[in-house]
C-alpha positions as CSV (number, residue, x, y, z in Angstrom):
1,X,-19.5,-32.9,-49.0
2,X,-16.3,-35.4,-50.3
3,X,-15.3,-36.5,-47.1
4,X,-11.4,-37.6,-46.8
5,X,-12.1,-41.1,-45.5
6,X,-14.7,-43.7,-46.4
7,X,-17.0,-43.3,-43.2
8,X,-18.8,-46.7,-42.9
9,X,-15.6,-48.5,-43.5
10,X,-14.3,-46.5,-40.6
11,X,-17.4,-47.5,-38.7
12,X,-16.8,-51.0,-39.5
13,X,-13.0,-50.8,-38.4
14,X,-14.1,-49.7,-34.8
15,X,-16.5,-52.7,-34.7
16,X,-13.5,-55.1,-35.7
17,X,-11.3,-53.4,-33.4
18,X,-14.3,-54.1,-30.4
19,X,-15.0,-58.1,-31.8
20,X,-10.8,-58.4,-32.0
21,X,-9.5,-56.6,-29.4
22,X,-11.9,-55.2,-26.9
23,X,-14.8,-58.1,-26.2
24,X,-12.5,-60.6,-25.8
25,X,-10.8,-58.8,-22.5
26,X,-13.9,-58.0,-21.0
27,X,-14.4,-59.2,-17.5
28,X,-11.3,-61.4,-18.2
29,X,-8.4,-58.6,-17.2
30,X,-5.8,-60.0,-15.1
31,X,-4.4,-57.8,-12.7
32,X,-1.2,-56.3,-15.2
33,X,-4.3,-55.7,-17.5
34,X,-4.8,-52.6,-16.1
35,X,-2.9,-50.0,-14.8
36,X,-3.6,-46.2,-13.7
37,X,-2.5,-42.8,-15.5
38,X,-2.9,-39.2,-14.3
39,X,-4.8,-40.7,-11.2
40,X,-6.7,-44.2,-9.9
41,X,-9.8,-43.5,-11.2
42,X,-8.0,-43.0,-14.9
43,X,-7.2,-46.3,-16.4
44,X,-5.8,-48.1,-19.5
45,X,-6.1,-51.5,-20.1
46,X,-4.4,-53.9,-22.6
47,X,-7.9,-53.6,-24.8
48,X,-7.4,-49.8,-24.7
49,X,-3.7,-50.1,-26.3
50,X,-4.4,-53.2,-28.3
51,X,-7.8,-51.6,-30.1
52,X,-5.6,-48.5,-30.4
53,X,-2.8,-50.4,-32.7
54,X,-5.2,-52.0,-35.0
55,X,-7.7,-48.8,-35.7
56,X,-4.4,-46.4,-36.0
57,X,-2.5,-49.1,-38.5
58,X,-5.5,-49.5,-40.3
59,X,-6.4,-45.7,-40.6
60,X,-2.6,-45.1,-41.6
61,X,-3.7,-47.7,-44.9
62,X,-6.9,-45.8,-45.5
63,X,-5.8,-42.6,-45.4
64,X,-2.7,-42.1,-45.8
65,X,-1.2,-38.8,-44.3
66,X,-3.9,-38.2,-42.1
67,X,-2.2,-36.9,-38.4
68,X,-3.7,-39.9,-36.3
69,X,-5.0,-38.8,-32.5
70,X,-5.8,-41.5,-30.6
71,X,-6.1,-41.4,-26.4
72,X,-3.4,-43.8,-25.7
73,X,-1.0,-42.1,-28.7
74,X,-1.5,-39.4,-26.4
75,X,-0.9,-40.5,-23.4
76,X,2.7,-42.0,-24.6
77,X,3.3,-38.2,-27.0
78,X,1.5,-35.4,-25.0
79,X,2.4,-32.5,-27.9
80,X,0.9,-35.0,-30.4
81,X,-2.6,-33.3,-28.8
82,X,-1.2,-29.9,-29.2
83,X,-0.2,-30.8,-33.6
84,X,-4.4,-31.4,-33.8
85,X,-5.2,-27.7,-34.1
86,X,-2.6,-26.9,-37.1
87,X,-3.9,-30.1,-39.2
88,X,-5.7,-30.4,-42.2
89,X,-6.6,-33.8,-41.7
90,X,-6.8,-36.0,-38.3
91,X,-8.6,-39.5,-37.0
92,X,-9.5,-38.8,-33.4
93,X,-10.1,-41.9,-31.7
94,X,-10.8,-43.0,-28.4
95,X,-10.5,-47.0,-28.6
96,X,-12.3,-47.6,-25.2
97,X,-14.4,-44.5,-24.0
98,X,-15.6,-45.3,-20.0
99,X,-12.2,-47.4,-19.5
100,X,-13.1,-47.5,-16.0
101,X,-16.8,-48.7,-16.2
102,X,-14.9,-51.9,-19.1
103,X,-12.3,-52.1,-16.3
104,X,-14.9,-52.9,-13.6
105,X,-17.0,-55.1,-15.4
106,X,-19.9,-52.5,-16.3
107,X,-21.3,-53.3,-19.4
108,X,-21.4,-49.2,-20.7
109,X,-18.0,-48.6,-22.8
110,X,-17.9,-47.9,-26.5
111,X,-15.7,-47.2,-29.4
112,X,-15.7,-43.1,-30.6
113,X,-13.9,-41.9,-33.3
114,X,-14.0,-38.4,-34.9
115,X,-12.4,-36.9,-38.9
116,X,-11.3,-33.4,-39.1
117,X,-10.9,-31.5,-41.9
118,X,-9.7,-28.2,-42.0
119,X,-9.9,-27.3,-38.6
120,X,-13.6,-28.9,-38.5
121,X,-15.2,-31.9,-37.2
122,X,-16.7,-33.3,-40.2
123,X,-17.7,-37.0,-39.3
124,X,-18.1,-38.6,-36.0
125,X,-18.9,-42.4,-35.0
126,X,-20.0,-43.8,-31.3
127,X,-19.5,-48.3,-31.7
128,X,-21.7,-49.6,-29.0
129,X,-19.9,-53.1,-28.2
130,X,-22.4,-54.8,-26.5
131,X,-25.4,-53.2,-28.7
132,X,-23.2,-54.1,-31.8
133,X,-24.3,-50.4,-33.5
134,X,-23.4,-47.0,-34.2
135,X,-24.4,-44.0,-33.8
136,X,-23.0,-41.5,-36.5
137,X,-23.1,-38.0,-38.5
138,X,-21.5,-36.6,-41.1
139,X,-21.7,-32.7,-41.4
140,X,-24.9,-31.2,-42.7
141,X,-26.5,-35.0,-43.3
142,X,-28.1,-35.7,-39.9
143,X,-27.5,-38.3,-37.4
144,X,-28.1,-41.8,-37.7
145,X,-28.5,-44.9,-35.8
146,X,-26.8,-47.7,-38.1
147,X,-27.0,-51.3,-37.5
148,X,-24.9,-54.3,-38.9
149,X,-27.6,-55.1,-41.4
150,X,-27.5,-51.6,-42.5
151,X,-30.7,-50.3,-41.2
152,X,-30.6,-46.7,-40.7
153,X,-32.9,-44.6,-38.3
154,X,-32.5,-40.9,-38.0
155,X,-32.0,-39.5,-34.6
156,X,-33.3,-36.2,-33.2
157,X,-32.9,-34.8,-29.9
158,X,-35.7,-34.3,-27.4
159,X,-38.3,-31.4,-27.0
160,X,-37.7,-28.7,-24.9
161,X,-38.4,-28.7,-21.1
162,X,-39.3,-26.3,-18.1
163,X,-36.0,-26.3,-16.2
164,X,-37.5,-28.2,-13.2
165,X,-38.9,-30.8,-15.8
166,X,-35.0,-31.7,-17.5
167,X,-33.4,-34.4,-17.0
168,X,-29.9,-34.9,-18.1
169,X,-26.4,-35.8,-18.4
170,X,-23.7,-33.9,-15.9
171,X,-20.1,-34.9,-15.2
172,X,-19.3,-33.0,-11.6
173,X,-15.2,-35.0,-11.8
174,X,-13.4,-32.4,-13.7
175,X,-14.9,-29.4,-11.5
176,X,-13.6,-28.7,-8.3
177,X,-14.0,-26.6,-5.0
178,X,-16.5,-23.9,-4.9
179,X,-17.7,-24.1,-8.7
180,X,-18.4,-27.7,-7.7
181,X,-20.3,-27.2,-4.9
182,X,-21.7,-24.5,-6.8
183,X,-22.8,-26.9,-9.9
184,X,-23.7,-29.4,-7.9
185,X,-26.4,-27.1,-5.9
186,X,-27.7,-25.7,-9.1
187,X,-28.3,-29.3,-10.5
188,X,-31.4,-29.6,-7.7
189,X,-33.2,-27.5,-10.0
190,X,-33.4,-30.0,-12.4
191,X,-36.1,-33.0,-12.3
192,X,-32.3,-35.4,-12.2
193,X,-29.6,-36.3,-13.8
194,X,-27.0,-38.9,-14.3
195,X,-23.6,-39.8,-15.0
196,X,-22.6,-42.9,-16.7
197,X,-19.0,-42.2,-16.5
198,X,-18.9,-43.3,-20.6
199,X,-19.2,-40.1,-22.6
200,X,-20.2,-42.3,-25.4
201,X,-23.1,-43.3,-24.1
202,X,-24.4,-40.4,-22.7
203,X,-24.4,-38.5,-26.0
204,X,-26.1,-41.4,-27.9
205,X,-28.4,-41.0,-25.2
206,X,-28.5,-37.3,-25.8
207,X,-28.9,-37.5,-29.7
208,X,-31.5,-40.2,-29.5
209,X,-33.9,-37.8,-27.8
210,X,-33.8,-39.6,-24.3
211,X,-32.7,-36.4,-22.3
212,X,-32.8,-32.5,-22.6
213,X,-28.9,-31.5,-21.9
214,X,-25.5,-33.1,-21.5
215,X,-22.8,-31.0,-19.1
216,X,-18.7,-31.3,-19.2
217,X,-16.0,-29.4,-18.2
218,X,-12.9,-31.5,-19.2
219,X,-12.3,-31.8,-22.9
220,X,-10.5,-33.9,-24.3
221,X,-10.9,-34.3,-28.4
222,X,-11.6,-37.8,-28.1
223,X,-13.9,-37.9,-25.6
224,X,-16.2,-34.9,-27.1
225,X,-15.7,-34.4,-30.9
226,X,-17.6,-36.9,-32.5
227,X,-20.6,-36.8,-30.0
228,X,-20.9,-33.1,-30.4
229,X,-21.3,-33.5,-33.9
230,X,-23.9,-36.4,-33.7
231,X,-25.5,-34.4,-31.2
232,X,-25.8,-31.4,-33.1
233,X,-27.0,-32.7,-36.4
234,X,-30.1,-34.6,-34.1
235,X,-30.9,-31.0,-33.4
236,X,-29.3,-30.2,-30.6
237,X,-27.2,-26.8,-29.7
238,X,-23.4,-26.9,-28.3
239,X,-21.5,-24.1,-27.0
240,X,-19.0,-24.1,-24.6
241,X,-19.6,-22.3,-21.5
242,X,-19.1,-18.9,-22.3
243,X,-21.3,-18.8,-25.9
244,X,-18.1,-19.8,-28.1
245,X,-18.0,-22.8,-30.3
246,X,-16.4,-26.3,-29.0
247,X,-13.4,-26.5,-31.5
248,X,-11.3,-29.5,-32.2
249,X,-8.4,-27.8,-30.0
250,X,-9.9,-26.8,-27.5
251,X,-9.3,-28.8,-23.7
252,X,-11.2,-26.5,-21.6
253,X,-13.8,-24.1,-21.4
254,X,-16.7,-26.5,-20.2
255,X,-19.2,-27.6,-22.6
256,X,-22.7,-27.6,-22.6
257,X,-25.6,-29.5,-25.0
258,X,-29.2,-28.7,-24.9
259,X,-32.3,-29.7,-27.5
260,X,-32.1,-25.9,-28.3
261,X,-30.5,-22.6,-27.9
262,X,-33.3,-21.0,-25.5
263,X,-32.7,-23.7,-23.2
264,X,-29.1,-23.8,-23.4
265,X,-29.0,-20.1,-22.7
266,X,-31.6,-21.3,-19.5
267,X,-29.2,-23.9,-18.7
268,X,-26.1,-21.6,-18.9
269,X,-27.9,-19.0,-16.1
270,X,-29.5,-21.6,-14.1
271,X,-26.8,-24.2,-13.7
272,X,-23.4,-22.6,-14.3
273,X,-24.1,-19.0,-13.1
C-alpha cells in the first residue's frame, strides 16, 4: 500500500533525534534533568521532551495535517490521547521508550514510533540508540532489521514451544493484587522470563525470534503500536486478553504475543486464567 509518510525518512528522523538529543544526555543528567510523573518509577527527562520537539516539528513538515501523539504531548494534553481513535492520520511516538532504564544509566532505551491510517497501524519503527538500527514493518511487507548502510534482514518470530519449555517477556507493574499474585504464580510454569523495563527492546527481541511470547497489561499507544505490528508481520499472533484485537485506542485490556495462535490460546489458559 501508498503509505501517508515516507517510512525510512521517518526512521532516519528518530535516529537524528537519538544522535541530537538523546545520546548526548546519557549518563550526563543533572539532577533537574529528571523529574517524576504519575509516580517515582515514571520519569521524563530533558532528552524525553527535547527528542519529542524535534521528531513532532519535523513530522508537522513531512506530513502535514497528520494528528501528532507523542508521550510527553500527552502528558502536558491528556484528551490529545482520547482525539487518536477518531483520526485518519496520526504519528505515535514515544521519543525515549524505558525512560527509567536511560535515567539510570542502563544502556536498554530506544526510540518507537508508530503511522495510523484509518483507524489502523500501518507502519511501525523501534531506533536502537546504542545498536544504531531499526527494527521496522510496514503492513503486509514483513519485518525488517535495517541498518545505517541499508542492509536489510527479515525477521521472524520463534518456533513454537511446550509451555514448560517458553521463555519470554512479562511486565507484572501494571497488574495488581490478586491477579498479580495470580500471574505471577502462573509464570512458574514457564522455563523463565524477563522484564527489561524497555518495551522496545523486548519486542525486537520478540520479532527477532529470541523468545516465544511477550505479556502487558498497560497500554499505552506509544509503548505498544508499532511493536505489535513488527511483531506480527515476523509471524507472530496478538490479541488482547480476551481474543479481541489490540486497536490503536485501546489503553487496557492486557495484551498478549505468542509465535502462534495455538500457543497464544495455551498462554491465555495457562498464564492469565
Amino acid at each position: 500500500m501508498t503509505l501517508p509518510l515516507d517510512v525510512t525518512k521517518f526512521a532516519d528522523l528518530l535516529r537524528l533525534a537519538a544522535k541530537s538529543e538523546i545520546l548526548p544526555r546519557f549518563r550526563r543528567l543533572a539532577d533537574g534533568d529528571v523529574r517524576a510523573k504519575s509516580e517515582p518509577v515514571d520519569l521524563v527527562t530533558e532528552a524525553d521532551e527535547a527528542a519529542e520537539r524535534l521528531i513532532r516539528r519535523e513530522v508537522e513538515a513531512m506530513a502535514p495535517g497528520a494528528l501528532f501523539v507523542g508521550e510527553e504531548s500527552v502528558a502536558a494534553d491528556p484528551a490529545l490521547l482520547g482525539k487518536l481513535a477518531d483520526a485518519d492520520f496520526a504519528v505515535v511516538v514515544d521519543p525515549v521508550d524505558g525512560t527509567f532504564n536511560f535515567a539510570s544509566g542502563i544502556p536498554a532505551f530506544g526510540v518507537m514510533a508508530s503511522v495510523v491510517w484509518k483507524g489502523e497501524v500501518v507502519a511501525g519503527i523501534i531506533y536502537d540508540p546504542m545498536g544504531d538500527d531499526w527494527v521496522m514493518a510496514e503492513r503486509g511487507a514483513g519485518a525488517f532489521l535495517r541498518r545505517p548502510d541499508g542492509e536489510a534482514i527479515r525477521l521472524s518470530v520463534a518456533r513454537s514451544a511446550p509451555l514448560e519449555a517458553m521463555v519470554g517477556m512479562a511486565s507484572p507493574a501494571y497488574f495488581f493484587g490478586d491477579v498479580r499474585e495470580r500471574i505471577l504464580g502462573n509464570l512458574a510454569k514457564v522455563r523463565f522470563f524477563a522484564n527489561y523495563r524497555c518495551s522496545a527492546h523486548e519486542y525486537r527481541t520478540f520479532a527477532g525470534g529470541h523468545v516465544q511470547f511477550v505479556l502487558y497489561n498497560k497500554l499505552m499507544p506509544w509503548d505498544h503500536l508499532a511493536g505489535t505490528l513488527i511483531a506480527v508481520e515476523a509471524g507472530g499472533y496478538a490479541a488482547r486478553f480476551d481474543g479481541s484485537p489490540y486497536r490503536p485506542s485501546h489503553v487496557d485490556g492486557g495484551l498478549l504475543l505468542a509465535t502462534d495462535r495455538e500457543s497464544w490460546q495455551m498462554l491465555r489458559r495457562e498464564i492469565i486464567g
